[in-house]
VOLUMPA-703327 format. One line per 10 residues: number of its first residue (from 1); their letters; for each residue x, z negated, y negated of C-alpha. Coordinates in nm, 3 decimals. Each point is the difference from the previous one (the first is absolute). Example, Ala and Ser with C-alpha at 12.3 -4.5 7.8 and 13.67 -1.06 7.14 Angstrom:
% residues 2
1) as) 1.230 -0.780 0.450; 0.137 0.066 -0.344
This chain:
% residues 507
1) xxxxxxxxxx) -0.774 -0.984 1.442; -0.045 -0.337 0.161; -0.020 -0.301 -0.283; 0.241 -0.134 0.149; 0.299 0.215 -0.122; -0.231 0.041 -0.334; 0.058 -0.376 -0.074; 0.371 0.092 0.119; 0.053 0.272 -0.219; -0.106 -0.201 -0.332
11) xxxxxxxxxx) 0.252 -0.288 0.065; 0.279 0.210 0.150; -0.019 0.251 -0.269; -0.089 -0.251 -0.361; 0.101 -0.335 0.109; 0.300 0.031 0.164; 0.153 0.259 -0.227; 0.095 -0.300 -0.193; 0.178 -0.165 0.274; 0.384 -0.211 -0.116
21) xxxxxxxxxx) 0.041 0.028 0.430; 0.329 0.183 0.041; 0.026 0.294 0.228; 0.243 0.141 0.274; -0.121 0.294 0.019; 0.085 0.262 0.258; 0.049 0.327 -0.165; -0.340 0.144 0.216; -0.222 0.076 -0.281; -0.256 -0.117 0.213
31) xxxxxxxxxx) 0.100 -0.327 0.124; 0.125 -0.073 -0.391; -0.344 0.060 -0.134; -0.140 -0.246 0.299; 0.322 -0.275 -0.176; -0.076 0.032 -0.319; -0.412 -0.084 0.086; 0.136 -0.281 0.172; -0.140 0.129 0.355; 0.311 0.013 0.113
41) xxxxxxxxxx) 0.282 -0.262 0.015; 0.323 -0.025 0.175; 0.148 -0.326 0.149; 0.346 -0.191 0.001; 0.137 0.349 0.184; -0.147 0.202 -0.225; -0.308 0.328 0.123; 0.159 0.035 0.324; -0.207 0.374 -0.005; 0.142 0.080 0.344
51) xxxxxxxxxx) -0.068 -0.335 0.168; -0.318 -0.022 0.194; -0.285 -0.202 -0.154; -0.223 -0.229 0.217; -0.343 -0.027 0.075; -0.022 -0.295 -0.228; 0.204 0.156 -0.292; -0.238 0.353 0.012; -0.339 -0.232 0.002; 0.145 -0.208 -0.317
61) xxxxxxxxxx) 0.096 0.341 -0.187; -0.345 0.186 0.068; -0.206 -0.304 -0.026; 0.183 -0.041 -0.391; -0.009 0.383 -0.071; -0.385 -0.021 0.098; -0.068 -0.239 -0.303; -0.044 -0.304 0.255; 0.283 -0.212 -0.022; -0.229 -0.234 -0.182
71) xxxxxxxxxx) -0.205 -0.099 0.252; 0.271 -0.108 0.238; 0.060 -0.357 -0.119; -0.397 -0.051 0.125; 0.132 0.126 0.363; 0.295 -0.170 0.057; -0.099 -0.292 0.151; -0.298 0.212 0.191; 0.040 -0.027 0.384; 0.116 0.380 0.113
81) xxxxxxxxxx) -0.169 0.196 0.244; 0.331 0.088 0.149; 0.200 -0.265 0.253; 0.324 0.034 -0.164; -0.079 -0.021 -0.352; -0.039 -0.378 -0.067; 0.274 -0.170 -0.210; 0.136 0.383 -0.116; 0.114 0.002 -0.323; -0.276 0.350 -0.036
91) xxxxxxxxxx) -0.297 -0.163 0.134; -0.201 0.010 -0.310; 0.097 0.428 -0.057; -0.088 0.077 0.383; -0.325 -0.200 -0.020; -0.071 0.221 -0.348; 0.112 0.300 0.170; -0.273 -0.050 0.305; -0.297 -0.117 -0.220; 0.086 0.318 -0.206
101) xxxxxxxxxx) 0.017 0.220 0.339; 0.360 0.126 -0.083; 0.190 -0.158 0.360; -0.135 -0.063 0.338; 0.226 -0.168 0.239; 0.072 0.034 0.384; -0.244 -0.014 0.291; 0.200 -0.372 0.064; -0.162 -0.148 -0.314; 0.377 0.068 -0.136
111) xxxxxxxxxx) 0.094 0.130 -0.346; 0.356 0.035 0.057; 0.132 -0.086 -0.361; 0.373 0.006 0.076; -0.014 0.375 0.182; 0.165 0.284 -0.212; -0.359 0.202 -0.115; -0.075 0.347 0.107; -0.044 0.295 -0.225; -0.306 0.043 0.158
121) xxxxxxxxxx) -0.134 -0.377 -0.073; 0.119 0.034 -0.328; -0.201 0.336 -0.100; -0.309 -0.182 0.204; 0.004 -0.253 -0.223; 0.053 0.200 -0.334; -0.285 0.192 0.082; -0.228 -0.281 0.043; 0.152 -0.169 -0.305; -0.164 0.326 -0.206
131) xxxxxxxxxx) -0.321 -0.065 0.128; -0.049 0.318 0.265; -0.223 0.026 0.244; 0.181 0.170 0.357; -0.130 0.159 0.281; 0.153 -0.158 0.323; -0.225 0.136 0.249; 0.210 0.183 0.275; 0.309 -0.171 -0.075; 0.169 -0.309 0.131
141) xxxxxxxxxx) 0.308 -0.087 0.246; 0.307 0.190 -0.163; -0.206 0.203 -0.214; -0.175 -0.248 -0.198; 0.172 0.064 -0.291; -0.091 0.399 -0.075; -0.269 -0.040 -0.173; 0.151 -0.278 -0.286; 0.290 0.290 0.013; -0.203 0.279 -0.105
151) xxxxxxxxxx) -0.170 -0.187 -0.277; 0.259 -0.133 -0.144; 0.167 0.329 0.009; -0.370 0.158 -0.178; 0.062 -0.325 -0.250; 0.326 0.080 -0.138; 0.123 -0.312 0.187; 0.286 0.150 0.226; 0.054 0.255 -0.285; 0.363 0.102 -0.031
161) xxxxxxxxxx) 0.098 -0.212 0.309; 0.185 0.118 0.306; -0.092 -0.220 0.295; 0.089 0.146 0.342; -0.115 -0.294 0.222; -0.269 -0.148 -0.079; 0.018 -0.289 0.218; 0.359 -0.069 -0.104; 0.022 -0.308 -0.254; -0.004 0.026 -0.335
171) xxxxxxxxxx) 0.257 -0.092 -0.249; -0.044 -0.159 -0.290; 0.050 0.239 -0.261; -0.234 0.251 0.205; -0.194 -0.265 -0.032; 0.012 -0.002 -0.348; -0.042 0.345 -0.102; -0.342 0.016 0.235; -0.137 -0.280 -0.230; 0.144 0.225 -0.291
181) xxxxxxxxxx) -0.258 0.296 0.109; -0.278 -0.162 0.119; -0.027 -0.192 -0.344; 0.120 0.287 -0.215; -0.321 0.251 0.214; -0.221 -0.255 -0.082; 0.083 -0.023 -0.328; -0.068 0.398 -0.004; -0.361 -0.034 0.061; -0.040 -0.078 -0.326
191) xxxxxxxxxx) 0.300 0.071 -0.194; 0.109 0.308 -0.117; 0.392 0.085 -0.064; 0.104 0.267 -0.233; 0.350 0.088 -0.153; -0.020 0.041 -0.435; 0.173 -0.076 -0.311; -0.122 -0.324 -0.231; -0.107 0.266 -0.346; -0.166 -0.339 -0.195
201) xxxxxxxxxx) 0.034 -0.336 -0.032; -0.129 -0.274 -0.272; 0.272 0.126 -0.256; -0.076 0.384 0.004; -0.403 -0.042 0.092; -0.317 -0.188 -0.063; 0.066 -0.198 0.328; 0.040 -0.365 0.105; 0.338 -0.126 0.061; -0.141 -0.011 0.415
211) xxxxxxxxxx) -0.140 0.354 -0.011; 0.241 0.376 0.027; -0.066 0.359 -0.033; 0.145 0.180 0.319; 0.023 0.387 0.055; -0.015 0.064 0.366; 0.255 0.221 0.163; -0.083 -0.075 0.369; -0.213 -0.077 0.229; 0.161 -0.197 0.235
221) xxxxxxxxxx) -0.248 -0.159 0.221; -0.025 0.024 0.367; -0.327 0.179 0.078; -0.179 0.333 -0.003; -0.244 -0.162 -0.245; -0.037 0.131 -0.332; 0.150 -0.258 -0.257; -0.202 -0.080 -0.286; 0.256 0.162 -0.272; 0.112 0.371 -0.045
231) xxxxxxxxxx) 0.367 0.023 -0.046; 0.093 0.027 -0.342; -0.259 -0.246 -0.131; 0.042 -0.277 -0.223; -0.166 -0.343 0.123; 0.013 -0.345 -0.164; 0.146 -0.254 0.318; 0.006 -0.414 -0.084; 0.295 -0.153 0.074; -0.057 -0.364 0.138
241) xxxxxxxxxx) 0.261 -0.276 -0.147; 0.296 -0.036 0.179; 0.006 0.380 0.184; 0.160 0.219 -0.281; 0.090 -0.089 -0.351; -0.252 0.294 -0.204; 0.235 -0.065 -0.312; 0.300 0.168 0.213; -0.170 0.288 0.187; -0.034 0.230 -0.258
251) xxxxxxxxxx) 0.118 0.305 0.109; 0.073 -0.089 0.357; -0.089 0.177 0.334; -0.164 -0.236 0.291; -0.165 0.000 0.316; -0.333 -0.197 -0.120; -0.278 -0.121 0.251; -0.334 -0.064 -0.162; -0.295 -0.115 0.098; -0.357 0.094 -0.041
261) xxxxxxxxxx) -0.020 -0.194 -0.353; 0.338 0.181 -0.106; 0.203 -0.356 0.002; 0.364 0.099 0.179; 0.101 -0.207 0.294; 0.344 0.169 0.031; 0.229 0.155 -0.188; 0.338 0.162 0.124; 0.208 0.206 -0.297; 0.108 0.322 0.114
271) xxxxxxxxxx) 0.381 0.024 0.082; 0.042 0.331 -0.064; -0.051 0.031 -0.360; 0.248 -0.112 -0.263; -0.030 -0.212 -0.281; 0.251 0.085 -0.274; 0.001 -0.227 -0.351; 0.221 0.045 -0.285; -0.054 0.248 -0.314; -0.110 0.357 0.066
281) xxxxxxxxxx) -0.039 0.309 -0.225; -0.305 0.190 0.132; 0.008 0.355 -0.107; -0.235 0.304 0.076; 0.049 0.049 0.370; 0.204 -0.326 0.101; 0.150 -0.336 -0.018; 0.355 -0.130 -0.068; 0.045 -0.349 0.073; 0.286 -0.218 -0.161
291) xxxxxxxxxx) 0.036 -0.242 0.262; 0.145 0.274 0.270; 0.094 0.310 -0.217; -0.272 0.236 0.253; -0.258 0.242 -0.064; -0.362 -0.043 0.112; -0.251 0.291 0.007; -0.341 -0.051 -0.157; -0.296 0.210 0.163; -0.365 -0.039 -0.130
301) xxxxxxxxxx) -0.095 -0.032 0.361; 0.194 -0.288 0.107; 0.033 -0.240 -0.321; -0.264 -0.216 0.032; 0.018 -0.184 -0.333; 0.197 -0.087 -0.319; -0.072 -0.330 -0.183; 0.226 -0.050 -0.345; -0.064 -0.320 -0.146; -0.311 -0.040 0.240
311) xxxxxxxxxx) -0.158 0.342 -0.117; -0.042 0.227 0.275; 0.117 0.381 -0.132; -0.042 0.311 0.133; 0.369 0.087 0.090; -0.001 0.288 -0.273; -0.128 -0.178 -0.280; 0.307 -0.307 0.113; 0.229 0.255 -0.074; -0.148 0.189 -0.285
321) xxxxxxxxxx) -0.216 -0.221 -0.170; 0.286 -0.315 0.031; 0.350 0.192 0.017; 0.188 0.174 -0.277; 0.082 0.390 -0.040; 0.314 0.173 0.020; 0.063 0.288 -0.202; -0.140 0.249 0.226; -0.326 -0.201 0.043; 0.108 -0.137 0.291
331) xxxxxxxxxx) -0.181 -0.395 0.038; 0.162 -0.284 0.157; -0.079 -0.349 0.021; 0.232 -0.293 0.072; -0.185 -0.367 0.083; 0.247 -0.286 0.005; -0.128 -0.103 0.364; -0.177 0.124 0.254; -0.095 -0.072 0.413; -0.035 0.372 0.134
341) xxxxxxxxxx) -0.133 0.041 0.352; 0.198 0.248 0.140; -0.022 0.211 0.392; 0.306 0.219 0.017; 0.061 0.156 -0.279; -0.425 -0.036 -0.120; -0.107 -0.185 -0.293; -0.312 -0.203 0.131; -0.062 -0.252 -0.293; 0.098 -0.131 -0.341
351) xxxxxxxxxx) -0.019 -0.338 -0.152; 0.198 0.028 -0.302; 0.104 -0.210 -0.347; 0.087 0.013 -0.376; 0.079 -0.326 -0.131; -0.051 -0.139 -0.333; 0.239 -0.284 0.022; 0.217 -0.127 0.293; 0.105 -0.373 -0.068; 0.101 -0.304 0.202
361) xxxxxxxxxx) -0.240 -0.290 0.020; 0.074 -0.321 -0.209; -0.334 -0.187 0.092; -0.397 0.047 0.096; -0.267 -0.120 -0.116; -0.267 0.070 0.301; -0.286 -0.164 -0.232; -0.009 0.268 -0.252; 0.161 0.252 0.181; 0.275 0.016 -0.188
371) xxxxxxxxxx) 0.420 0.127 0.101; 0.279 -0.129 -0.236; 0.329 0.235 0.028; 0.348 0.029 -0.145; -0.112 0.272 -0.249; 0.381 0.276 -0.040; -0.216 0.113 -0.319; 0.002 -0.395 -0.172; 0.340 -0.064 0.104; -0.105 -0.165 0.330
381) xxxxxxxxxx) -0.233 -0.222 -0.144; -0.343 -0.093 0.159; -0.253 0.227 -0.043; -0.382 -0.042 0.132; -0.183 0.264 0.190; -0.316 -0.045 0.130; -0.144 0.159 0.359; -0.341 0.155 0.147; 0.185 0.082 0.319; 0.320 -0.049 0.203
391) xxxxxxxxxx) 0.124 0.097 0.330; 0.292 -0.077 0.207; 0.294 0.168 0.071; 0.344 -0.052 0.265; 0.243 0.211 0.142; -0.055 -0.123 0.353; -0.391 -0.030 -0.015; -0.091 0.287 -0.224; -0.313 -0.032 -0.297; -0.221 -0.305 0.124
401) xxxxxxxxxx) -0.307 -0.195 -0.170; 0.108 -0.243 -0.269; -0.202 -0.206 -0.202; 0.160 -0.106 -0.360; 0.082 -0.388 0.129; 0.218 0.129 0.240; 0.249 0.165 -0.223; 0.309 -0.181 -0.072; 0.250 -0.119 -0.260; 0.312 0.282 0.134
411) xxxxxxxxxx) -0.249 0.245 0.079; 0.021 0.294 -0.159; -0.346 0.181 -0.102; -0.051 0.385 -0.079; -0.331 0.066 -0.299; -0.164 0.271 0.048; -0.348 0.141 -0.182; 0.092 -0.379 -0.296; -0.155 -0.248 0.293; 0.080 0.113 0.322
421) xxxxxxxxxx) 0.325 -0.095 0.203; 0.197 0.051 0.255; 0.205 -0.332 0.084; 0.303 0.020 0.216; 0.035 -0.340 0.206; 0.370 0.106 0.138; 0.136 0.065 -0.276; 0.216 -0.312 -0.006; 0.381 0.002 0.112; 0.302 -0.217 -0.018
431) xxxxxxxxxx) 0.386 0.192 0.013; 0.320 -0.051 -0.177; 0.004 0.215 -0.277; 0.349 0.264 0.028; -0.068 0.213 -0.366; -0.213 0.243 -0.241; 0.143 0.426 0.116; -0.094 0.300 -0.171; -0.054 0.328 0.149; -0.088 0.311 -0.157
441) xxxxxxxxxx) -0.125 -0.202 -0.245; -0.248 -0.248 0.193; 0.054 -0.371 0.025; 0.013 -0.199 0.313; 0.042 -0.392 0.087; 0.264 -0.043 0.292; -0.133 -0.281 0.197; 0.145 -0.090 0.385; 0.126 0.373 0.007; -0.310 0.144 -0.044
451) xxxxxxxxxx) -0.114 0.160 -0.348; -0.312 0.032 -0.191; -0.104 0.167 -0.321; -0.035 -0.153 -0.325; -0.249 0.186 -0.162; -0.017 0.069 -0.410; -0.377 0.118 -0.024; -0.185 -0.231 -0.210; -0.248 -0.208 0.218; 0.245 0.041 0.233
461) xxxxxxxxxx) 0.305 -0.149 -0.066; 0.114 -0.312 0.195; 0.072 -0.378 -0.169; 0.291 -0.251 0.074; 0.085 -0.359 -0.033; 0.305 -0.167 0.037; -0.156 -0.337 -0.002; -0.311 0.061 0.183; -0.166 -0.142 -0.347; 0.018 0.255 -0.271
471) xxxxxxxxxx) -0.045 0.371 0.096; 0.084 0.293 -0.234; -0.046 0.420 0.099; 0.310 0.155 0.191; 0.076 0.318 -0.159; 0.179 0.231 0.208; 0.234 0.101 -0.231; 0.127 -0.363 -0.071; -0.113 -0.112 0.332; 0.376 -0.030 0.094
481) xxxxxxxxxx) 0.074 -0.173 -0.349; -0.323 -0.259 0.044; 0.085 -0.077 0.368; 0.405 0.025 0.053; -0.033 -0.391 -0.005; -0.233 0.015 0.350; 0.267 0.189 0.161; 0.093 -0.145 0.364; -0.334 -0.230 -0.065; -0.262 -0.107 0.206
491) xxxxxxxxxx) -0.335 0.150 -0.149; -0.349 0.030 0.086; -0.112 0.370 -0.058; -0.383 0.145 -0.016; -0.079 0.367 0.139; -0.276 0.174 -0.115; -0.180 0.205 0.223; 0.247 0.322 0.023; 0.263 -0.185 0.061; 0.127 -0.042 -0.410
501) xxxxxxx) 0.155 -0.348 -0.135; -0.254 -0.191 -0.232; 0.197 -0.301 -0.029; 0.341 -0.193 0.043; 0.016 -0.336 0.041; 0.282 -0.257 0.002; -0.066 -0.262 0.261
């Protein structure tokens, strides 16, 4: 692949991925990927995909996709081969462009940068841009553009693309979508794409917090060439900063590309697989999940992997060795929450939890590691725990890497295995609080219309203030009793993470 896009490739893909510029994107897939690297911007009108781009726009585009945009400010105030280029605002790109053998102008020392381009021009000039050598011999007047046509087609460039008229000009967002391909082919030489399911991370394996465990389902490259991997194998990938957070993956089905060194330089999550969080009750041949009230089969062939607690089980020994027997020897386990990774009606993975405690957070002490909660077993008193290990979790964003200094006072954190902990970062609400209603002999708080269980398991059990000062342990029981005074209040209310009240506030 020519250096060129290699030098490319490592900004586009590491350095821009942390980017604040704010996209319009188009809903192509392939013009989006081009925003979000920052190759591609729209003006005050927006993409304008089915305008016509100029001469001068398509040299500026190809010369920045080639890695080469900064050289231009050394060619801008260079005198042009071409008649009609001085004073134009793309001087320095078309000067760029010719030194780099990407344009040629017109037999009348023209360049022509206000003319609509050409598909034709256009896949001349990506072709040079790679680096290709073409064989022109035999072919000029109309036909001077077959032979850049059939190697782009043998590069992947036109890939996809229905052009009819090759001569016709080119709109921008065909425009767009050739730059897509002839990067993205390039890229191919020496990247590899495959489709698996993240088995490992930092928590569950002896890995750093950049490294993963994939099992490959599919090879989804390009070629005829043998990939490197058989399907089915598990390979460690590192994940550079800012592409995928390897706290939050667990369990998750992607599109990777790798390079030769194993480090990912795209990841896309596979749409088609479900991600379903909440309790479950895993039995001998499937999985009931609390969150929906559905059924999910468990075969050997497709679960890839069960983690409780971080310890990876096989699936019969989660049920056996962790669950309890029923009177006919029947084993069943329940774990307070899980993320299943789900296809139809398949059971994929499990990444599942016991807790010891589950406790809103009072105050941190990052120094020494250390959590203070509203303990329900001292009366909602402080109580100190202290942490090896934390990670993040958020309805909207899933489990995510967390380091202890970035939980929160009105957190609420989940121990697991003494140390560990799972710290919810949304679990903080505001509502008016309507009243405590029993049903079939649960307890739930009544807050905006919506209702949410007060739970009487010790460790479990939610705290309340009326002050925002003192806090004591909310009983169910007496919960209507301790808060009839909040009624038709404003209060700030904690969630834990399935959803269960872990403390009322008065604000």
């Amino acid at each position: 692949m020519n250096k060129r896009f290699v030098s490319l490739f490592m900004i586009v893909l590491i350095l821009l991925g942390n980017s604040g510029f704010t996209y319009a994107f188009s809903g192509n897939p392939k013009i989006d990927w081009l925003i979000e690297r920052g190759i591609v911007q729209g003006d005050n009108r927006g993409l304008r995909l089915y305008d016509g781009i100029t001469r001068a726009e398509a040299t500026k585009l190809i010369v920045e996709a080639s890695g080469l945009g900064d050289r231009v400010p050394n060619f801008e105030g260079l005198k042009s081969m071409f008649i009609d280029m001085k004073d134009n605002w793309a001087n320095g790109y078309v000067n760029v462009a010719v030194i780099n053998s990407l344009v040629n102008g017109y037999q009348d020392k023209t360049f022509r940068p206000g003319n609509n381009i050409s598909y034709a021009e256009v896949i001349k000039m990506l072709v040079m841009a790679r680096g290709e050598k073409v064989d022109t011999v035999g072919f000029g007047g109309p036909y001077w553009f077959i032979p850049y046509r059939v190697k782009a087609e043998q590069m992947g460039i036109t890939e996809g693309m229905f052009i009819p008229d090759f001569s016709a000009n080119a709109t921008r967002g065909m425009v767009f979508e050739l730059v897509y391909n002839t990067i993205i082919k390039g890229m191919n030489k020496d990247v590899e794409i495959y489709k698996g399911i993240v088995v490992d991370n930092s928590r569950t394996s002896k890995l750093n917090d950049d490294e993963v465990n994939i099992v490959l389902f599919e090879d989804l490259n390009d070629s005829n060439a043998y990939p490197r991997y058989k399907m089915g194998e598990k390979i460690k990938v590192n994940i550079p900063k800012g592409l995928a957070d390897t706290g939050g993956i667990l369990g998750v089905v992607v599109d990777i590309h790798i390079d030769r060194n194993n480090m990912a330089t795209e990841i896309e999550l596979d749409k088609s697989y479900s991600y379903i969080e909440g309790p479950i009750l895993a039995s001998e041949y499937d999985v009931y999940m609390g969150a929906n009230g559905k059924y999910y089969d468990v075969y050997q062939d497709k679960l890839q992997g069960v983690i409780h607690n971080d310890k990876s089980y096989d699936y019969d020994d989660f049920v056996y060795d962790l669950g309890d027997y029923d009177e006919y020897g029947d084993a069943a386990f329940l774990a307070e929450f899980a993320r299943v990774t789900v296809k139809g009606s398949k059971v994929y993975f499990i990444d599942s939890y016991t807790f010891d405690d589950i406790a809103p957070v009072n105050n941190v002490r990052p120094s020494r590691n250390e959590v203070y909660i509203y303990d329900d077993k001292k009366d909602g008193r402080d109580a100190t725990t202290s942490l090896s290990s934390v990670i993040g979790y958020s309805h909207d964003s899933g489990f995510l890497s967390l380091d202890i200094d970035d939980i929160y006072p009105g957190d609420v954190i989940h121990i697991y295995n003494k140390n560990h902990a799972i710290a919810r970062i949304d679990a903080e609400n505001h509502g008016i609080f309507e009243d405590i209603i029993e049903n079939q002999g649960f307890y739930f708080a009544q807050i905006d219309g919506d209702t949410y269980q007060v739970r009487e398991a010790n460790r479990r059990r939610p705290v309340f203030s009326l002050d925002g000062n003192k806090y004591y342990t909310l009983y169910a029981d007496t919960a209507f009793e301790e808060l009839h005074n909040l009624i038709d209040s404003d209060i700030i209310y904690l969630l834990d993470i399935n959803d269960h009240v872990q403390s009322i506030t008065k604000r």
